[in-house]
C-alpha positions in Angstrom: -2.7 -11.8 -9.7 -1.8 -14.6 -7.3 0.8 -15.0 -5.1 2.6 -18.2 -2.9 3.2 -17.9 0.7 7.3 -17.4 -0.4 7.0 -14.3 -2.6 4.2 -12.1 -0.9 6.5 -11.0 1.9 6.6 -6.8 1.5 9.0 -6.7 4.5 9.2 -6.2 8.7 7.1 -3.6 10.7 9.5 -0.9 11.9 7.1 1.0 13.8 3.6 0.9 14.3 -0.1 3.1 15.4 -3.7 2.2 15.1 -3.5 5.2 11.9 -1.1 3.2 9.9 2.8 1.3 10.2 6.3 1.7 8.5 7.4 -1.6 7.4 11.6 -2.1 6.2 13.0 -4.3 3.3 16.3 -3.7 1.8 16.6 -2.2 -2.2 16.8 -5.8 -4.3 13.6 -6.7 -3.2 11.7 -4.0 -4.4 9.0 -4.6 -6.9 5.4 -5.3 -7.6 4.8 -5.8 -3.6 5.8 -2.5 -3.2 3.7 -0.3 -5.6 1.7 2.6 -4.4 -1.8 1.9 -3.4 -1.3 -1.9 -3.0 -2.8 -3.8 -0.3 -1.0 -5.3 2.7 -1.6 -6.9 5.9 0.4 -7.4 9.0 -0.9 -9.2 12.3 -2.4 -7.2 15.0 -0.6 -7.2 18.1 -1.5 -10.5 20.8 -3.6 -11.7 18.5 -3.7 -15.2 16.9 -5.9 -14.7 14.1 -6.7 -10.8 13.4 -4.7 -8.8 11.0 -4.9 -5.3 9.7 -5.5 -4.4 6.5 -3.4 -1.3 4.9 -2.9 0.5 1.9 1.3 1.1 0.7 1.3 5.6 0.3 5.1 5.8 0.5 8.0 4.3 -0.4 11.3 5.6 0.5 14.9 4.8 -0.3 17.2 5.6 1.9 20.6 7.1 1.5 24.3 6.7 3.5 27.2 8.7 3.4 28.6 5.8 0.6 25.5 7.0 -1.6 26.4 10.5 -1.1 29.8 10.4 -2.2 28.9 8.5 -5.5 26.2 10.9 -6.2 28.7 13.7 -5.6 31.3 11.9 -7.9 32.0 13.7 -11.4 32.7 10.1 -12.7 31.7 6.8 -11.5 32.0 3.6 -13.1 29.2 1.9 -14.2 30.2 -1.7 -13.1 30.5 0.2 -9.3 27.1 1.6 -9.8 25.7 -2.0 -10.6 27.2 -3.5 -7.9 25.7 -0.8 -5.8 22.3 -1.0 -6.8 22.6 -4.9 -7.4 24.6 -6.1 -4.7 24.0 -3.9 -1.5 21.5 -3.7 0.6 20.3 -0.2 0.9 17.5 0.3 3.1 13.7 1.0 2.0 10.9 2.2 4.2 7.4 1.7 2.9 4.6 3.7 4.9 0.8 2.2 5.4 -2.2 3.9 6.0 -4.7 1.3 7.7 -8.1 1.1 6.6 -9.7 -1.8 7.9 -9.1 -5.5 9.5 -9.7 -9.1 9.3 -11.2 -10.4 12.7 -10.8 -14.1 11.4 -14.7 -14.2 10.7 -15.2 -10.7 8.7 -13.5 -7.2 7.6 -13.8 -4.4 9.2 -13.9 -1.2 8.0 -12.3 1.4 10.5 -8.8 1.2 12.6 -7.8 -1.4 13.8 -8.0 -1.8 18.4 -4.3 -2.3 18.0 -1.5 -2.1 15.6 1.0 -4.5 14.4 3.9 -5.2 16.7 7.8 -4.3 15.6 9.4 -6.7 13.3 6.3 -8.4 12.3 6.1 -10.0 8.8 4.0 -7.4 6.4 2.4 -9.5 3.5 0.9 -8.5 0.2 -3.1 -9.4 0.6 -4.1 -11.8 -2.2 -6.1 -11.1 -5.4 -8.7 -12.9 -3.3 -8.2 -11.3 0.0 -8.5 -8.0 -2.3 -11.5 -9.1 -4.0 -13.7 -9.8 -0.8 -12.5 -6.7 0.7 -13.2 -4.2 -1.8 -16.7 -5.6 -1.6 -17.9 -2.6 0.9 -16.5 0.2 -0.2 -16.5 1.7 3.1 -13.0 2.3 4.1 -12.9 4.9 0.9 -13.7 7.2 4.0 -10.7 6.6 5.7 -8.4 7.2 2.6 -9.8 10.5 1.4 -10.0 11.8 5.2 -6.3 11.2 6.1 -4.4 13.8 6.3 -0.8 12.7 6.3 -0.8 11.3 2.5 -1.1 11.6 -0.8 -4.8 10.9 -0.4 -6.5 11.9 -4.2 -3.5 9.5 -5.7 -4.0 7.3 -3.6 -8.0 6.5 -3.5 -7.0 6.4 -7.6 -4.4 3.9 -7.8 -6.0 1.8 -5.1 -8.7 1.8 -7.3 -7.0 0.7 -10.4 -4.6 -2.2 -8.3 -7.9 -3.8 -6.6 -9.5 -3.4 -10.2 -6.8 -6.3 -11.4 -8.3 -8.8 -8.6 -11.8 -8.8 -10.7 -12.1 -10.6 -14.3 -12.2 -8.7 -17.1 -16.1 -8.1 -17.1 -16.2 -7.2 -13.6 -13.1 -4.4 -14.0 -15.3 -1.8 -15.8 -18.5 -1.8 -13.0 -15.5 -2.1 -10.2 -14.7 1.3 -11.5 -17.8 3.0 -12.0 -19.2 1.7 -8.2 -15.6 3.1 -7.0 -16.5 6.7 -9.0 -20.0 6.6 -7.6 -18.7 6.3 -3.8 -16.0 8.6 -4.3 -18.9 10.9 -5.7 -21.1 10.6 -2.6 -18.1 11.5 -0.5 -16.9 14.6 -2.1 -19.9 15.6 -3.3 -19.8 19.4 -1.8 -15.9 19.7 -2.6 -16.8 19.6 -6.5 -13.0 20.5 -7.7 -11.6 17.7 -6.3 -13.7 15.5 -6.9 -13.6 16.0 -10.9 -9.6 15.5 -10.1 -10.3 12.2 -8.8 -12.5 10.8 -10.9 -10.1 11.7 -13.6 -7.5 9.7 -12.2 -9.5 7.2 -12.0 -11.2 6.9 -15.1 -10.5 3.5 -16.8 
């Protein structure tokens, strides 16, 4: 899982808070940077070197009144609907939940003093940058705590996508250490905890 500095770019902050950002892109971009429980960072507001690090919960694509009428179409032909989903530039929101940031010396675990500003690049994190922050399981916290997502899913498939940044030998541990912390957390909630652990089992 690597990445060059020309195809990590997720998309633009469209609005920001210290609990998380929305970021834009348009529909032909969409792919791998955009999966559910990847990693992101986007640069913290006045600040030359700091950047906060965020997990993808949502992604939306949006609709227009051109959509709309296609949808509500009995028939539509299928070289319109490729040129649609091909050719024009529908647009996609992708919502963050921050849990941590880089202070250019060392991560961070808790929000960030200041969120992105509007229309600042959002880039994929690196296997590496993934790798070294995973390290401290600490911002698990912050994921199963908030409110406003899917949180269970997503403390899963965070799980699995930071698994890829370790080799082979290193996946299965990754896993269990992830299970153990998880445990600790939800340890007098026993329910959902056995629903996470079974999402994350490898």
């Amino acid at each position: 899982m690597s990445y060059t500095l020309q195809d990590d770019i997720v998309g633009r902050v469209l609005r920001a808070s210290t609990r998380g950002f929305t970021c834009g892109t348009h529909s032909v971009r969409i792919d791998y940077r955009h999966d559910f429980g990847a990693f992101v960072k986007a640069p913290i507001a006045n600040d030359q070197i700091a950047c906060v690090i965020g997990l993808i919960y949502a992604v939306e694509i949006k609709d227009d009144l051109l959509i709309s009428e296609l949808v509500m179409a009995e028939a539509v032909d299928h070289t319109i609907l490729r040129d649609q989903r091909e050719n024009r530039l529908i647009p996609v929101e992708i919502s963050v939940l921050n849990v941590g940031f880089w202070t250019g010396e060392r991560y961070i675990y808790s929000l960030p003093p200041r969120p992105p500003m509007s229309l600042s690049v959002v880039h994929l994190c690196s296997a590496e940058e993934v790798f070294h922050f995973t390290q401290v399981p600490d911002f698990f916290r912050l994921v199963l705590n908030a409110a406003e997502v899917p949180s269970d899913d997503l403390v899963a498939s965070m799980l699995r996508y930071a698994a890829m940044a370790y080799s082979e030998d290193e996946r299965y541990e990754f896993l269990v250490n992830g299970g153990r912390q998880v445990a600790r957390l939800l340890s007098n909630d026993m329910k959902r905890l056995s629903s996470v652990l079974a999402l994350i089992k490898p």
